[in-house]
C-alpha positions in Angstrom: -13.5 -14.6 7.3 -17.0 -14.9 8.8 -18.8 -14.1 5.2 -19.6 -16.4 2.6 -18.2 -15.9 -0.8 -20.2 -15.3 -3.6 -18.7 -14.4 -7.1 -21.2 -12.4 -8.8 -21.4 -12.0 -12.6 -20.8 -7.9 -13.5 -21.3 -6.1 -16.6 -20.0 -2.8 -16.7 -22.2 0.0 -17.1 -23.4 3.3 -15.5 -27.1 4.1 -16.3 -26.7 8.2 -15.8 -24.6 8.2 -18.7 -27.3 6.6 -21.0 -30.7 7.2 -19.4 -30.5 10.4 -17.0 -28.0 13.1 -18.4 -26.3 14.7 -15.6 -26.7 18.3 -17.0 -30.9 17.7 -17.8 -33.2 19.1 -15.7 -36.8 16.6 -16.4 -40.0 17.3 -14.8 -40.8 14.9 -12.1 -42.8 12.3 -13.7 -44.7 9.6 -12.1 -43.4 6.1 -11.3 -44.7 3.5 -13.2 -45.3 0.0 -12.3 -42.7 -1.0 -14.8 -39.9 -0.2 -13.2 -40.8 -1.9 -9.8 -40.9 -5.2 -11.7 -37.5 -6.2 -12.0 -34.2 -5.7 -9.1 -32.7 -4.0 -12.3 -35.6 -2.0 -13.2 -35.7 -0.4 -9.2 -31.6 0.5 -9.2 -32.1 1.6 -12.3 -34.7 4.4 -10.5 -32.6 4.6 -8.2 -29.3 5.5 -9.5 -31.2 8.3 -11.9 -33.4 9.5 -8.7 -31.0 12.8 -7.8 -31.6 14.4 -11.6 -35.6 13.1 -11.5 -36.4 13.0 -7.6 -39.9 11.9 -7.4 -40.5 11.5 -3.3 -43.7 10.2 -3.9 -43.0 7.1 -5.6 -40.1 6.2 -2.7 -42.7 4.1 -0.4 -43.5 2.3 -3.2 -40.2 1.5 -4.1 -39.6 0.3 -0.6 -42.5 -2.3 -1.0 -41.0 -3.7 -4.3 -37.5 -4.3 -2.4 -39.1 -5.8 0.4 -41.2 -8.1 -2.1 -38.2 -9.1 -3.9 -36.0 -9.9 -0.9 -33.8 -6.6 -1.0 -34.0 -6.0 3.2 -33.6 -9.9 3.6 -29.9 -9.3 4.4 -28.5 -6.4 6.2 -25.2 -7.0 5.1 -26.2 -6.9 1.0 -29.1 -4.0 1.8 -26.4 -1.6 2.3 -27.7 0.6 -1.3 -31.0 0.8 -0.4 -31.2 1.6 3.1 -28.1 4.3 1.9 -31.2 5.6 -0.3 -34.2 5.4 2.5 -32.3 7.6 4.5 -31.1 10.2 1.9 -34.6 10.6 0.7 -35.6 10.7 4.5 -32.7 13.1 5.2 -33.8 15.6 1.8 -37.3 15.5 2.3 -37.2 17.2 5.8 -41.4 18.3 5.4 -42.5 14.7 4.1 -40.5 12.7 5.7 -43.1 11.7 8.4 -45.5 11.1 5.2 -43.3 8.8 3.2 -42.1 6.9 6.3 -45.8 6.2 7.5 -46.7 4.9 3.8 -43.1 2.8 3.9 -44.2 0.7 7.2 -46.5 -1.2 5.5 -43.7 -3.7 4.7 -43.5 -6.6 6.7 -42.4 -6.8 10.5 -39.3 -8.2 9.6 -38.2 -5.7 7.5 -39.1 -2.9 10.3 -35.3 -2.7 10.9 -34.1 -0.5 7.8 -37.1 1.7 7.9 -35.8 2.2 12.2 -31.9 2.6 10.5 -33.0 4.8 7.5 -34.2 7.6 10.0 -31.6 7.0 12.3 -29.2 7.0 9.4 -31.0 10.2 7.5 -29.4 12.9 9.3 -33.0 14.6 9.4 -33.0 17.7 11.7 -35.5 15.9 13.9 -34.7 12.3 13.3 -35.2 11.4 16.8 -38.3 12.6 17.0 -39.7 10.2 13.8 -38.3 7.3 15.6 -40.4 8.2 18.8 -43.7 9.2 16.6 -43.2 5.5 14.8 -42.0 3.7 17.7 -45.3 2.3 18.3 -46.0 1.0 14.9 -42.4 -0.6 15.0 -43.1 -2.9 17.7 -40.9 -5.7 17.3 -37.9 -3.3 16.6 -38.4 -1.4 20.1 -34.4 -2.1 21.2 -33.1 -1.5 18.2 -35.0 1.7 18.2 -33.8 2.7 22.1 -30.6 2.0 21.2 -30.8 4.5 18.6 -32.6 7.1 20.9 -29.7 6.9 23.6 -26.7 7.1 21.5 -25.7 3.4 22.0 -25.9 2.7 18.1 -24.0 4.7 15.9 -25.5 6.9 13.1 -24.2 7.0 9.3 -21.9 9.9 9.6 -20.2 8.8 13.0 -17.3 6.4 11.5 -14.8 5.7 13.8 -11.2 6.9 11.9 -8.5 3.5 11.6 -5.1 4.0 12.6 -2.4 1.5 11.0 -0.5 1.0 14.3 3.5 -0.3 13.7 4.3 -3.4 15.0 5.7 -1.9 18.3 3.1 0.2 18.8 0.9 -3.0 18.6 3.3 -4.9 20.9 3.4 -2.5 23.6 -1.1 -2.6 23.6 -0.3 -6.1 24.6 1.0 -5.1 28.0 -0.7 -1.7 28.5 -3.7 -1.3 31.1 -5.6 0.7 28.9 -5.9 -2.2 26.2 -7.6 -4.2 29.1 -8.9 -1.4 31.1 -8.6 2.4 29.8 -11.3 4.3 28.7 -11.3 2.8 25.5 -12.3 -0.3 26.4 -15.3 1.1 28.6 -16.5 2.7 25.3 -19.8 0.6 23.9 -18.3 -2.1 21.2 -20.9 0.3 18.5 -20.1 3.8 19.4 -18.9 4.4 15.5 -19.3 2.3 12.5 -16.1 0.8 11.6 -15.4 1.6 7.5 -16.4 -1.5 6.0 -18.1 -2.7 2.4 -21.8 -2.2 3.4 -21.0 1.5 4.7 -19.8 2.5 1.2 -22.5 0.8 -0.2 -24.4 2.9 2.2 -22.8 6.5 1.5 -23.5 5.6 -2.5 -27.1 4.7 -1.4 -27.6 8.4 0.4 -25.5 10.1 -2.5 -27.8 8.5 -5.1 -30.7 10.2 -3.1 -29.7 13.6 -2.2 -27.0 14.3 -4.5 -24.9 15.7 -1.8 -21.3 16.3 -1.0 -21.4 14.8 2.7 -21.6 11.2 1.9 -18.7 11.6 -1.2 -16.8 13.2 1.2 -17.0 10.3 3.6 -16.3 8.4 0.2 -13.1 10.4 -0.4 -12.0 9.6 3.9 -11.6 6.2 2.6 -9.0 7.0 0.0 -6.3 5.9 2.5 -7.2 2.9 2.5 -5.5 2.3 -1.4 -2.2 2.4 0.3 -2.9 0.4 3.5 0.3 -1.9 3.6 -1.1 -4.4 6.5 -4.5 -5.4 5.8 -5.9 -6.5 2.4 -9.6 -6.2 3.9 -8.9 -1.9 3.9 -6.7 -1.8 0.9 -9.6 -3.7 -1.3 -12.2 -1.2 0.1 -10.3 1.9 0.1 -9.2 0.9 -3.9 -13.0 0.4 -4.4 -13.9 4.2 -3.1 -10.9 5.4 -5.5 -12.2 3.2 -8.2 -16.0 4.0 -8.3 -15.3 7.1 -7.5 -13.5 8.4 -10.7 -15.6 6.1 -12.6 -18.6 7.7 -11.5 -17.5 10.6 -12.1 -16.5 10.8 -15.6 -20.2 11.3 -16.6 -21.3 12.6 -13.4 -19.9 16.3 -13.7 -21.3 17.3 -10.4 -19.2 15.0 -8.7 -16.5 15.6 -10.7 -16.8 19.3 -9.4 -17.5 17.9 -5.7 -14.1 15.8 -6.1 -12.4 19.1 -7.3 -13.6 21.2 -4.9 -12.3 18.7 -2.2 -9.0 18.8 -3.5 -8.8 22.7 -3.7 -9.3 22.5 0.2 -6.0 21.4 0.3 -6.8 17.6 2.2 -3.9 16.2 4.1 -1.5 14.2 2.0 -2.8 10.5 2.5 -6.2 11.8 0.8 -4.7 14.6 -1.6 -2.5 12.6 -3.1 -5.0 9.4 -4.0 -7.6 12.2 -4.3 -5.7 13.8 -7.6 -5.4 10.3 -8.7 -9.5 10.4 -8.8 -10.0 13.3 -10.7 -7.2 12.5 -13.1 -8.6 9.3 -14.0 -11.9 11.0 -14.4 -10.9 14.0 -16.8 -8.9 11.8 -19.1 -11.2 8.6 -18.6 -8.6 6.3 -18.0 -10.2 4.6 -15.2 -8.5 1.3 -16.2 -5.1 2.6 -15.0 -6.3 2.5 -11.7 -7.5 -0.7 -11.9 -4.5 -1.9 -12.6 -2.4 -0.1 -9.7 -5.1 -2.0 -7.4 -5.0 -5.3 -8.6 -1.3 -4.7 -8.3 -1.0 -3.6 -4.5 -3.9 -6.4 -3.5 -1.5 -8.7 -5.1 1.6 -7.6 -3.7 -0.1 -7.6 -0.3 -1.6 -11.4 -0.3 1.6 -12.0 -1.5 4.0 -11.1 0.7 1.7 -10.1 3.8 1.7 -7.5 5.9 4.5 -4.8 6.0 4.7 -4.8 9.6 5.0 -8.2 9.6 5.5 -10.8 6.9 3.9 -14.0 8.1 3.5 -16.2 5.1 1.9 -18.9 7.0 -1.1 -16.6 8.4 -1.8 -15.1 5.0 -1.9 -18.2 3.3 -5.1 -18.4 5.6 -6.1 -15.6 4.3 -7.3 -16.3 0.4 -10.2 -14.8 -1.1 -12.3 -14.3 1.3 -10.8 -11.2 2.3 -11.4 -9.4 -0.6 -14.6 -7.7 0.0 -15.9 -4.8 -2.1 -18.8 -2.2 -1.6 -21.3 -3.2 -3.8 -23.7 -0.2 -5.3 -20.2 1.1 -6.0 -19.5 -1.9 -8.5 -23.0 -1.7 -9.4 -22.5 1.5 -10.9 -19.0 0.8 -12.5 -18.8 -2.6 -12.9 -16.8 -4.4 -10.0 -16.0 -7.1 -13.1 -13.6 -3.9 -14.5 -11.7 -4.3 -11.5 -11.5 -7.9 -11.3 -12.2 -8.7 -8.2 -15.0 -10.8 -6.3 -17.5 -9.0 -4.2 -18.1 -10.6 -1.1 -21.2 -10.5 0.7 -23.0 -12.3 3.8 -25.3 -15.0 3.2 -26.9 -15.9 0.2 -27.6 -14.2 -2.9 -31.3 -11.9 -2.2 -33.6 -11.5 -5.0 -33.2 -7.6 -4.7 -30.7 -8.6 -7.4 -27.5 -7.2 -5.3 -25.8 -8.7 -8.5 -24.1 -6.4 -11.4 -25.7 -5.7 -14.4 -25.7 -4.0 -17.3 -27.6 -0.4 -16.9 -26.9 0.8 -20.2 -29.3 0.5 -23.0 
């Protein structure tokens, strides 16, 4: 447990519900220096940004999270560079426009403007990186590293594979654990499914209102019935939970959710998939919550089900339990009743939950 724990004080709420109706169809209108004022105020834009996009005003939204601390930690920035690359990824003829106006943030915050576009999916995303390279230079490895497929991109997760406890026993003495092609692979090929990555897919799913970052969402389903490791079982019970709470006022992900199901998934997403949507036709949400509290339970309990070592989980405690946070900030991580873990101190981006209702 390498993180430091911070309990963070949650209110429940989802501001689409209240402020941006999911079935309305309002003119863009121009930001207003109101809502860059306050961390609520900017995720507040941000959450409502697919039904109202207003590209223009994204550089300036940028500046206000830098100002306020948002990009100070990678680990908590997960939302918003999630959002810099959606609108980088959806705004293929501006994006070289919006990214030139967002790179008058400080140096030090150079790295999620480089990880946005390398993150965006953007047909020519390579191509940004080179034009900005040289107005980036302090983030020149990072940005090679991107360039030459030795840093992963958003989309390229690598899948997890609960291994039995002789499957694990026989890695101990096999060459290929020391030597095999796996172990030549780079230690960053794919990004492993952790709390900042869903907070990242919610970020680009905020910003382009598509079904590729929910379905990446929905891969982490599994996860609600890992039996060996509380770290995946919290996360993959946080995608199950902010999904269907999402999406009982957010009817086009409801339908996204549907449609996913109707494509017949293989059983260890189908069946905590119709769990979802369930929950989110009869909003009982709270049902879920308690089947997850439950399992975590049961888990730190009695350990692992491949192998029950009391003594190493009592090591465990709660610092395992760590959440994906624009998830919670949408739902309220407070409803599920756990802590959200994240690195480092507390920013003043305001990666703390609120409520969005008025």
């Amino acid at each position: 447990m390498r993180r430091t724990l911070i309990v963070l004080i949650i209110n429940i709420g989802f501001v689409l519900g209240s402020l941006w109706p999911v079935a309305s169809a309002a003119p863009q209108r121009e930001l207003r220096m109101l809502e860059l004022l306050t961390p609520d105020s900017v995720l507040r834009w941000i959450n409502g940004y697919r039904q109202n996009p207003n590209p223009a005003g994204v550089p300036d939204v940028v500046k206000a999270l830098s100002r306020m601390g948002g990009f100070k930690d990678p680990e908590q920035a997960g939302p918003y560079l999630g959002f810099i690359a959606g609108v980088i990824g959806t705004e293929h003829e501006r994006a070289g426009e919006l990214i030139g106006k967002m790179l008058s943030v400080p140096e030090e915050n150079h790295w999620v403007i480089v990880r946005a576009i390398a993150y965006s999916a953007h047909p020519d995303w390579k191509h940004l990186l080179r034009v900005f390279a040289p107005r980036m230079p302090s983030r020149q490895v990072m940005i090679r590293n991107y360039l030459t497929n030795r840093s992963p991109t958003l989309f390229q997760v690598a899948p997890r594979r609960t291994q039995t406890a002789a499957q694990r026993f026989r890695s101990y003495f096999s060459y290929d654990t020391y030597f095999g092609d796996g172990k030549k692979k780079g230690p960053r090929e794919e990004l492993e499914p952790s709390p900042e990555l869903l907070d990242t897919f919610w970020g680009y799913y905020f910003a382009s209102g598509r079904y590729r970052p929910v379905s990446r969402i929905v891969a982490m389903l599994p996860y609600s019935n890992d039996a060996n490791n509380v770290d995946l079982l919290t996360l993959g019970n946080m995608a199950k939970f902010t999904l269907a709470s999402n999406a009982v006022r957010d009817i086009k992900l409801l339908d996204m959710l549907r449609q996913a199901n109707q494509a017949n998934p293989p059983k260890p997403i189908a069946t905590p998939l119709k769990e979802v949507i369930t929950a989110a036709e009869t909003v009982e949400t709270s049902r879920l919550r308690k089947e997850a509290m439950a399992s975590i339970e049961e888990l730190r309990r009695k350990g692992p089900a491949s192998r029950r070592e009391v003594s190493k989980w009592g090591q465990v405690g709660i610092g395992a339990l760590s959440l994906g946070c624009v998830g919670a900030a949408a739902v309220g991580a407070v409803a599920l009743g756990l802590p959200c873990v994240v690195g480092g101190a507390l920013s003043s981006a305001g990666l703390r939950y609120y409520e969005m209702q008025q």
